[in-house]
C-alpha positions as CSV (number, residue, x, y, z in Angstrom):
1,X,10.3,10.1,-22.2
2,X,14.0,10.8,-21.2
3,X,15.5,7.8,-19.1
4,X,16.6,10.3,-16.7
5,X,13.3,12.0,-16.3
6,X,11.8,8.4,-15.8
7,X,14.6,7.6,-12.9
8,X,14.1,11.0,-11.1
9,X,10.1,10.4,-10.8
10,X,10.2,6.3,-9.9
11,X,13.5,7.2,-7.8
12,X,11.8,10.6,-6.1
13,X,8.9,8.2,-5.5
14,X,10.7,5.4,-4.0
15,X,12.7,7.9,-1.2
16,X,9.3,9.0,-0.9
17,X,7.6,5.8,0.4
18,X,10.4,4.6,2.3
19,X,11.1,7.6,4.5
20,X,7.2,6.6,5.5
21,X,8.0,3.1,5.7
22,X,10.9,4.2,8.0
23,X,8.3,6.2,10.2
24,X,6.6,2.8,10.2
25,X,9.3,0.5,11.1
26,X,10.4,3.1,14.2
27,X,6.6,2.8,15.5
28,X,6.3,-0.7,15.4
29,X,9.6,-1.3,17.4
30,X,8.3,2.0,19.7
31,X,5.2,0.0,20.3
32,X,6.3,-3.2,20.7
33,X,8.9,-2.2,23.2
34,X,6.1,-0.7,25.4
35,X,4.3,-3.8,26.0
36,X,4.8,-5.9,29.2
37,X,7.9,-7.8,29.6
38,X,8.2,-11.1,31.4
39,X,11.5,-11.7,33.4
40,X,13.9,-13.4,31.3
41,X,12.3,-12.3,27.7
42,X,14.9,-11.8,25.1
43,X,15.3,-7.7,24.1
44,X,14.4,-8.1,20.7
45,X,12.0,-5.4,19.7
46,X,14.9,-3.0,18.5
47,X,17.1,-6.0,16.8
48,X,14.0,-6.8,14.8
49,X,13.6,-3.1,13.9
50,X,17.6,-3.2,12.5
51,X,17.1,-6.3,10.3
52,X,13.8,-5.6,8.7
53,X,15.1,-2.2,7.7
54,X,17.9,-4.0,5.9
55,X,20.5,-2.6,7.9
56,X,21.9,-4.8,9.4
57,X,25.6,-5.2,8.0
58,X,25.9,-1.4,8.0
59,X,24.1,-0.3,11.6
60,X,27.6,0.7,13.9
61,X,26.8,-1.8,16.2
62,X,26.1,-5.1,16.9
63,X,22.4,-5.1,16.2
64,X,21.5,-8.0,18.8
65,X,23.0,-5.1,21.1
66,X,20.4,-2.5,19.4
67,X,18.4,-0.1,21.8
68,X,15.8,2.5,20.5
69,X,18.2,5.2,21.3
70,X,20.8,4.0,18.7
71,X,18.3,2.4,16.3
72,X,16.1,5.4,16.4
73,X,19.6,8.1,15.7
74,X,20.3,5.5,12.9
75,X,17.4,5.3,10.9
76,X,16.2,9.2,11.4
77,X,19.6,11.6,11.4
78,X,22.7,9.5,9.9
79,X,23.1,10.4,6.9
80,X,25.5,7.7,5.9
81,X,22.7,5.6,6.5
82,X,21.1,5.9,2.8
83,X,17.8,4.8,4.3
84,X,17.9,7.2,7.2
85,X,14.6,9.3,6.9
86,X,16.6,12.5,6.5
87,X,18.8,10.4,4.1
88,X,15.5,9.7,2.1
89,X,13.9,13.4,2.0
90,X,17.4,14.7,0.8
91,X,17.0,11.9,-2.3
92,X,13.7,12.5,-2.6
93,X,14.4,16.2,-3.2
94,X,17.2,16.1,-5.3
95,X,15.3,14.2,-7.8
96,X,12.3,16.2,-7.7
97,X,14.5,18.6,-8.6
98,X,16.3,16.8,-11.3
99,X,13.1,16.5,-13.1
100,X,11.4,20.3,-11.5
101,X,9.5,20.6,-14.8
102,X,8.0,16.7,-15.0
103,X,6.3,17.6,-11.4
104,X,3.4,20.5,-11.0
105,X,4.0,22.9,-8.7
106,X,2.1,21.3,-5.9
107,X,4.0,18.4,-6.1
108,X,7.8,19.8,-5.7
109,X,6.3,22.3,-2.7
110,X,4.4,19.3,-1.1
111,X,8.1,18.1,-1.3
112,X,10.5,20.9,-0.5
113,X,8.3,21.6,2.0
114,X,8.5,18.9,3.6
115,X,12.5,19.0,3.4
116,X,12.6,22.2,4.9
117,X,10.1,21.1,7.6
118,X,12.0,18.0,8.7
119,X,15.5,19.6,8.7
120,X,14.6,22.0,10.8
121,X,12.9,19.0,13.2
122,X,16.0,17.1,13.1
123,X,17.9,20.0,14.6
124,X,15.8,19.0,17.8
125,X,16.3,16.4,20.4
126,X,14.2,13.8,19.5
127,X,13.4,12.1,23.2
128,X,10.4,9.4,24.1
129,X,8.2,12.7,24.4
130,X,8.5,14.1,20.9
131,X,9.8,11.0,18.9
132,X,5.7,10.2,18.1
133,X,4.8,13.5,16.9
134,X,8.1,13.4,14.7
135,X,7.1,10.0,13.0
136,X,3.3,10.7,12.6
137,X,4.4,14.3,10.6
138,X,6.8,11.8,8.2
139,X,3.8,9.9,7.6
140,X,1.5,12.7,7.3
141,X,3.7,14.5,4.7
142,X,4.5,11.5,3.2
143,X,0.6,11.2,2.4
144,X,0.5,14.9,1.7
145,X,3.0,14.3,-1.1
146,X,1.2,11.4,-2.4
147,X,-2.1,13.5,-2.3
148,X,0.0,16.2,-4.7
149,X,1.1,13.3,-6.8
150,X,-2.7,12.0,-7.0
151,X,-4.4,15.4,-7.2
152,X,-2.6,17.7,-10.1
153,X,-0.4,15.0,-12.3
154,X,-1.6,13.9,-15.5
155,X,-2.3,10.4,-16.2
156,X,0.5,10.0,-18.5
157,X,3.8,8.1,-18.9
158,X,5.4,10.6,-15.7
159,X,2.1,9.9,-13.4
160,X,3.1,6.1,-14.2
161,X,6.8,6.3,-13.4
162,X,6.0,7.9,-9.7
163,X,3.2,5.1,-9.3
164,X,5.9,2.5,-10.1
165,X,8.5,3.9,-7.7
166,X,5.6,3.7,-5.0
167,X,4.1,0.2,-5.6
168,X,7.6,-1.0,-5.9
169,X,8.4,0.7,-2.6
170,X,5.4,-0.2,-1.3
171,X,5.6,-4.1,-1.8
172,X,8.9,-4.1,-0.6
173,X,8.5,-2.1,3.1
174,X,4.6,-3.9,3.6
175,X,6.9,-7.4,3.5
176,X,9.5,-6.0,5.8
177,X,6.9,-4.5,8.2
178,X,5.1,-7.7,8.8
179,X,8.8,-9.6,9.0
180,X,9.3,-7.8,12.0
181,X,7.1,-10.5,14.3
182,X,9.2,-13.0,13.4
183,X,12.4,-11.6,15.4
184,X,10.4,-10.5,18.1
185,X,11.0,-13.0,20.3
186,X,8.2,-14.7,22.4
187,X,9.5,-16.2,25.6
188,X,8.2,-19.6,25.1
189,X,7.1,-21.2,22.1
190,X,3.7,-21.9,24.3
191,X,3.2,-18.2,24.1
192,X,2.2,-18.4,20.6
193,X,-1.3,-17.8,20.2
194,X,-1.1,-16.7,23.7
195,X,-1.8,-12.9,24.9
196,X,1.7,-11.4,24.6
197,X,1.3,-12.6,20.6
198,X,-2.0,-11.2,19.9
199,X,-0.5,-7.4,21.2
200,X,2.9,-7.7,18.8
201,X,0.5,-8.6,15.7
202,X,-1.7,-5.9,16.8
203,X,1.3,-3.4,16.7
204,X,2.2,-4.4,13.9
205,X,-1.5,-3.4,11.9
206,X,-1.0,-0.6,13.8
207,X,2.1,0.4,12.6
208,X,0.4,-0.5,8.8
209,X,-2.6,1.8,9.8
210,X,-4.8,-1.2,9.4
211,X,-6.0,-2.2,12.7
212,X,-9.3,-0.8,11.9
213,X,-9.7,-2.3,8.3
214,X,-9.0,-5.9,10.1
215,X,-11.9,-5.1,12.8
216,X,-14.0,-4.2,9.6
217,X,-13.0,-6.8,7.3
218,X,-12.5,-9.8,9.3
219,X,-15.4,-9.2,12.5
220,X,-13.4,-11.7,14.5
221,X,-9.9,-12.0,16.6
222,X,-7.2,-10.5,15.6
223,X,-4.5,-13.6,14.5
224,X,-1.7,-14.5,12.6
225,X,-4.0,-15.4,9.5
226,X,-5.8,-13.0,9.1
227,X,-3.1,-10.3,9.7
228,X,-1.3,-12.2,6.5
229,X,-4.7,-12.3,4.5
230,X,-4.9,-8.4,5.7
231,X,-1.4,-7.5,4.0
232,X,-0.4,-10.2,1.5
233,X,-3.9,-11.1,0.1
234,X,-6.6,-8.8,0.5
235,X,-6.9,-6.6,-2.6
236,X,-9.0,-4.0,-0.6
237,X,-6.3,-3.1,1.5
238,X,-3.9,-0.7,0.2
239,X,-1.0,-1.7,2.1
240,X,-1.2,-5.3,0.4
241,X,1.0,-7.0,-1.2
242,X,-1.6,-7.7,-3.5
243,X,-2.5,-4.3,-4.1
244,X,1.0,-3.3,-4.7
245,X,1.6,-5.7,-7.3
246,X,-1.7,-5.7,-9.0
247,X,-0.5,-1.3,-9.2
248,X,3.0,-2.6,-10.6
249,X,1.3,-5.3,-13.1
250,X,-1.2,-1.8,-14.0
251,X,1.5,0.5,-14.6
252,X,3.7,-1.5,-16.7
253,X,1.0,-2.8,-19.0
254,X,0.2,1.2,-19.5
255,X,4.1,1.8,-20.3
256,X,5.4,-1.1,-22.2
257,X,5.8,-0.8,-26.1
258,X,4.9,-4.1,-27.9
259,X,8.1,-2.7,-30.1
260,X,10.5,-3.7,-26.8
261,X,11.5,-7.2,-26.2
262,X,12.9,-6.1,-22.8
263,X,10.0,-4.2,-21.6
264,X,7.2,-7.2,-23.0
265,X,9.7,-10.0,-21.4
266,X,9.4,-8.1,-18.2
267,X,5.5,-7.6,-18.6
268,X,5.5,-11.2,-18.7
269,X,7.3,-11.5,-15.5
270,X,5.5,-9.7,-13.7
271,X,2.4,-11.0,-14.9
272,X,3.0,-14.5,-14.0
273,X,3.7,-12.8,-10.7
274,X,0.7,-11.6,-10.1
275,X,-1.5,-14.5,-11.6
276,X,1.1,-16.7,-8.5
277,X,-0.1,-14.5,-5.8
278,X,-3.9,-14.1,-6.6
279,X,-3.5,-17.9,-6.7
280,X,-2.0,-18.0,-3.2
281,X,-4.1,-18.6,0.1
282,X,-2.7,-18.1,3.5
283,X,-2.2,-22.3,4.0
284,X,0.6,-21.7,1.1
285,X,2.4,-18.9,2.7
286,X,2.7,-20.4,6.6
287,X,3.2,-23.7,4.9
288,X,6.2,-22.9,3.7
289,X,6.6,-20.6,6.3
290,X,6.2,-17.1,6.4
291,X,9.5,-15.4,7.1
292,X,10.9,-17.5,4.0
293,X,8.2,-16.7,1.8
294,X,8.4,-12.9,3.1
295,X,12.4,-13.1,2.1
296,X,11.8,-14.6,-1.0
297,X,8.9,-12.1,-2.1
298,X,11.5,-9.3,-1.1
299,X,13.8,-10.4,-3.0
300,X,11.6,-11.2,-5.7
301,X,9.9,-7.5,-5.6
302,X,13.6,-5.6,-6.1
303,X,14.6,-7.9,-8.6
304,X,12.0,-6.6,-10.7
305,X,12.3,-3.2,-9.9
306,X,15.8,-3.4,-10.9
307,X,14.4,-5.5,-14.2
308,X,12.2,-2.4,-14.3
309,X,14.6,0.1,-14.4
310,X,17.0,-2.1,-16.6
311,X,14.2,-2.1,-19.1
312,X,13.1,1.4,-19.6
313,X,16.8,2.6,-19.8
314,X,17.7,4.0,-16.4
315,X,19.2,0.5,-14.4
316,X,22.6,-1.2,-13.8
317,X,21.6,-4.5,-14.6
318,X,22.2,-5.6,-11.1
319,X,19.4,-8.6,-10.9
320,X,20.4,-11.8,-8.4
321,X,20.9,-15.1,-9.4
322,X,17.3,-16.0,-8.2
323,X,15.0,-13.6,-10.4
């Protein structure tokens, strides 16, 4: 395959999943800002929102100022924003297009559909009323698309570049989603554990669309634990950082030729991993704390997507220090 048809499918994908991760992020900080405030409780919701999306040197103002007015125009209509949800459909098209005849049909209408759709959404006024309905159509479409993707593509090496650009995508965004509990700020550190706790982690499987798994995996409480076991370590769930990898791990092993020292090096990698993280128990992760081992994974997951990309041709060599 062409290194250019490879980047438009892994690259289409990854626009793609993070326009829904985008939908995500906005309905976490939508529902964490609706719960009961105490008097004196920092205004954090929106902040958090700002950092996890990674936006944080580039949003106009001073995040710790953020409101969901500013933080929602941010991350759905600027388009300087390059992880803006229309910023995302208007990549994710433009490589679709790139490589129109790698797709079926179903696919690049599930996607130009959904282009058209949202443009002509964002021409609206987005208020408190409508904002919901907006995100839950991204997600929707973002799930027709992958429906298109899993319906009508052979498995070949194209099917495997998409997958990649997903799992890559999805690793990254399922860290950054459950990052978002640590900014929001509890008013006392005796709150932990406490009432006010329990509701942010349970917006935050809601905003995963797995509140319902933990009830039916875990039969107990919903707590810190097992919300980490939930996304990080429980290969059942398809949000999981487990599942993401074990997809990456999958579709590499399907695309690497023993002939490439790059691409087995890299297979390598990301086996090891893997083998690390089906090793790992939740004791490990809050041990060394989990908004450190959260950064660390993230930066981890893009370093090997950018390895990835490096390796089958279409990259800039741009991996940190720390890979």
């Amino acid at each position: 395959m062409l290194s250019r048809t490879a980047a438009g499918l892994f690259w289409m994908s990854r626009y793609v999943e993070r326009m829904d991760f985008i939908a995500r992020l906005l309905d976490a900080g939508r529902r964490l800002d609706a719960l009961p405030r105490q008097e004196g409780a920092p205004l954090s919701e929106w902040t958090s929102v700002v950092i996890a999306s990674g936006s944080s040197a580039t949003f106009p103002t001073d995040p710790e100022a953020a409101v969901a007015k500013t933080v929602s125009e941010y991350l759905i209509r600027d388009e300087t924003n390059p992880s803006s949800i229309i910023a995302c459909i208007e990549a994710a098209r433009y490589n679709a297009k790139s490589v129109r005849t790698a797709l079926t049909s179903e696919v690049w209408e599930a996607i130009n559909q959904t282009h058209a759709e949202l443009k002509l959404d964002l021409a609206l006024e987005l208020d408190r009323t409508n904002l919901s309905a907006f995100l839950d159509k991204v997600r929707a479409r973002s799930i027709l698309i992958g429906g298109a993707v899993s319906e009508t593509m052979l498995r070949n090496d194209r099917h495997g570049f998409v997958q990649l650009g997903k799992w890559f995508e999805r690793a990254d965004s399922t860290a950054r989603l459950l990052d978002v509990k640590y900014h929001v700020l509890l008013p006392r550190v005796s709150d932990v554990g406490g009432g006010l706790d329990y509701l942010q982690w349970l917006q935050i499987l809601r905003a995963a669309n797995s509140a319902g798994a933990f009830r039916q995996t875990y039969g107990r409480n919903l707590d810190a634990e097992g919300v980490v076991d939930l996304l990080v370590l429980n290969s059942d769930s398809p949000r999981s950082l487990r599942t993401a990898l074990s997809h990456i791990y999958g579709e590499l092993v399907a695309l690497t030729s023993d002939q490439n020292p790059q691409q087995t090096a890299l297979l390598q990698r990301v086996r090891s991993d893997y083998t690390a993280l089906m090793d790992l128990t939740t004791g490990d992760v809050f041990a060394k704390g989990l908004h450190e081992w959260l950064t660390q994974f993230i930066m981890d997951t893009n370093n090997r997507a950018v390895e990835t990309a490096n390796a089958f041709g279409f990259g800039t060599d741009d991996v940190t220090a720390n890979s």
